[in-house]
C-alpha angles and dihedrals in degrees: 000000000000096000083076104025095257113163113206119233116209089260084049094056090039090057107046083045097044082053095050093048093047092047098050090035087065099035083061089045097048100034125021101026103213127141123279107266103037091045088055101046092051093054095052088051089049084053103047085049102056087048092057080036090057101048094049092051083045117044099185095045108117091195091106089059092043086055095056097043084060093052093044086052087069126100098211102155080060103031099053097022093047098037128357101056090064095047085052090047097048097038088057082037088068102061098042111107104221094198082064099039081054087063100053088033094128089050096048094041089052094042107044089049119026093029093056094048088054089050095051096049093048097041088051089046094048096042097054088050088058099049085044093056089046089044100246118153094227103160112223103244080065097054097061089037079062087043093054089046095052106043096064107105122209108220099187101094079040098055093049091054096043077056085064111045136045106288129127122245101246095057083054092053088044084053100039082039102052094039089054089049090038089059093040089052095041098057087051101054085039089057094050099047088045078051099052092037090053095037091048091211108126117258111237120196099232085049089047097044086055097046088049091051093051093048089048115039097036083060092049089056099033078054094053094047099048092037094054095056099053092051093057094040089051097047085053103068130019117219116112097218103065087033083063090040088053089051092052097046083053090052092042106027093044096057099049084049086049092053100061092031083057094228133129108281088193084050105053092037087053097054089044091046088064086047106063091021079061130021084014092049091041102046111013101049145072112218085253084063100046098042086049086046099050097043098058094046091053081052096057094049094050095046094051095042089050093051084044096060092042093057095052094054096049088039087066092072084069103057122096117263097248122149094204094069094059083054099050089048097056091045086049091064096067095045083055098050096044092047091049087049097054095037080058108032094056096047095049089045085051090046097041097108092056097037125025117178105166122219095323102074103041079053084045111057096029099046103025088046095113117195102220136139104345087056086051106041088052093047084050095045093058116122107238115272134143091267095057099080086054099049088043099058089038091056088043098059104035090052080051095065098023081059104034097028103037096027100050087040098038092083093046095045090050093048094064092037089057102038090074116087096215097054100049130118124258 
């Protein structure tokens, strides 16, 4: 790498990635048995440790700084924010059942919006109170940039686990639903407050309600066209090559429609990605199609969630040696878990006399809210500036324990949730 002068070339940087991934992939597999992304996230934190491990034991390696020129070879900002998310929205997109999610429309819509406008605003609260107290510059703007990042849930280690235990379908598709809108949403927010911090102009509501309207609601309809074509041209013909092909031009082709429309490209995935998993799945396709389908989209997220996690991990090695920031990201665990507990908690205490899920959902989706790939990716995909490395290792932590902590407790906490009559869904 820098030791002679190599420059990576994006294939370069895929392929050492894609082998990391594959090897560790296997070692967890082999070994230590966890899921995937656990297992995952806790080999990439083992590997970024033994870097830092073997510089220290070796004071004249340069392998830490050949790490992070790696790392600093890499367009993130244009890789994840221009690509990847998309892939990730589509592929969850796929597996939500949208005659359920009907039926938990009003808790998903509240949720996914309001809820994750309530998150970001008291994690971005909560979190500039914090660098103040340990005396970090962190501007504000920053601080709730760190607060939409981190609101997004990823529903997939949860939904393996509803499947499991005694929870009705409808709660499942609330939980998968409102995970898949509140990404969508919280990229978007997200977009508009990176924009205002790099730009320096004030954000005033009204601005930042219209852009988020146009974002919005230019993806929702942008989802709906391009959805909607790929689902007649797929019930059209029946060979599963050229169907998957088609689901890969609407992933690729849409949002590179979405950039220069101005308009939200995880929106818009997310909205095409019910489309096919649903009307296209139910009345374009043979089951050849939808198995092959399936099974190369569930491919793709794994594949990108695995290289994620991986990333996080190595992308630990570059940031400063503060201890300050170690601190700032465990404090920041509770302050996530208590936002997402009120942006749940109230909407589902306004909603109560339409949808009444007991015990079960508030535990569920608090609890069971998992903070994975989209946080990262985000985190990843931030332009350098002083307040990166302070969102980073904020992310990174907080994902850490969201991944390792909430998703190797969520099954046991449902079981006994579950296991008691009186609790259980309708």
């Amino acid at each position: 790498m820098s030791g002679g002068g190599l420059a990576l070339t994006p294939f370069d940087a895929a392929a050492i990635l894609i082998v990391l991934a594959a090897v560790l992939g296997y070692l967890n597999y082999r070994f230590l048995k966890l899921p995937s992304s656990i297992g995952l996230t806790v080999m990439g934190a083992v590997a970024s440790l033994m870097v830092v491990g073997i510089d220290r034991l070796m004071p004249g390696s340069d392998f830490s700084h050949d790490i992070v020129t790696f790392i600093a070879g890499i367009d993130f900002h244009t890789t994840l924010m221009d690509g990847m998310l998309s892939f990730l929205l589509f592929a969850g997109a796929l597996h939500v059942d949208w005659r359920e999610m009907h039926r938990g429309r009003w808790p998903i819509l509240i949720l996914s919006t309001l809820g994750v406008a309530l998150s970001t605003l008291l994690v971005g609260g909560g979190f500039m109170l914090l660098a103040g107290w340990l005396g970090l510059a962190v501007p504000a703007i920053w601080c709730f940039i760190f607060g939409a990042l981190i609101s997004p849930t990823d529903p997939v280690s949860v939904m393996g686990v509803l499947k499991k235990v005694s929870v009705s379908p409808t709660l499942e598709a609330t939980v998968a639903g409102e995970s898949l809108f509140n990404d969508g949403v919280g990229v978007v927010i997200f977009t508009i407050l990176l924009s205002a911090a790099l730009s320096g102009e004030p954000l005033t509501i009204s601005h930042g309600a219209s852009l988020f309207a146009v974002e919005a609601g230019g993806g929702i309809a942008l989802g709906l066209a391009i959805g909607w074509i790929a689902f007649l041209m797929m019930r059209s013909i029946d060979d599963y090559k050229v169907e998957v092909l088609i689901s890969l031009a609407v992933v690729m082709g849409g949002y590179a429609i979405a950039h220069p429309l101005h308009v939200s490209g995880p929106v818009a995935m997310a909205v095409a990605g019910l489309i096919i998993g649903n009307a296209g799945v139910a009345h374009a396709m043979s089951d050849v199609t939808r198995d092959y389908l399936h099974k190369f989209w569930d491919l793709i997220d794994d594949i990108l969630n695995t290289v994620l996690f991986l990333l996080i991990g190595l992308e630990v090695v570059t940031i400063p040696g503060d201890m300050r920031l170690v601190v700032l990201g465990v404090a920041a665990i509770p302050l996530a878990l208590l936002s997402r507990s009120v942006s749940v908690v109230l909407p589902l205490r306004v909603i109560r006399p339409l949808h009444d899920y007991g015990r079960v959902a508030p535990v569920t989706l608090i609890w069971g809210g998992l903070r994975g790939g989209i946080s990262i990716a985000l985190a990843l995909g931030l332009p350098d500036s002083p307040a990166r490395s302070v969102v980073l290792a904020a992310t990174y932590i907080v994902v850490l324990f969201s991944v390792i902590v909430q998703g190797g407790t969520i099954k046991l906490v449902l079981e006994k949730l579950t296991a008691q009559p009186t609790e259980k869904t309708s």
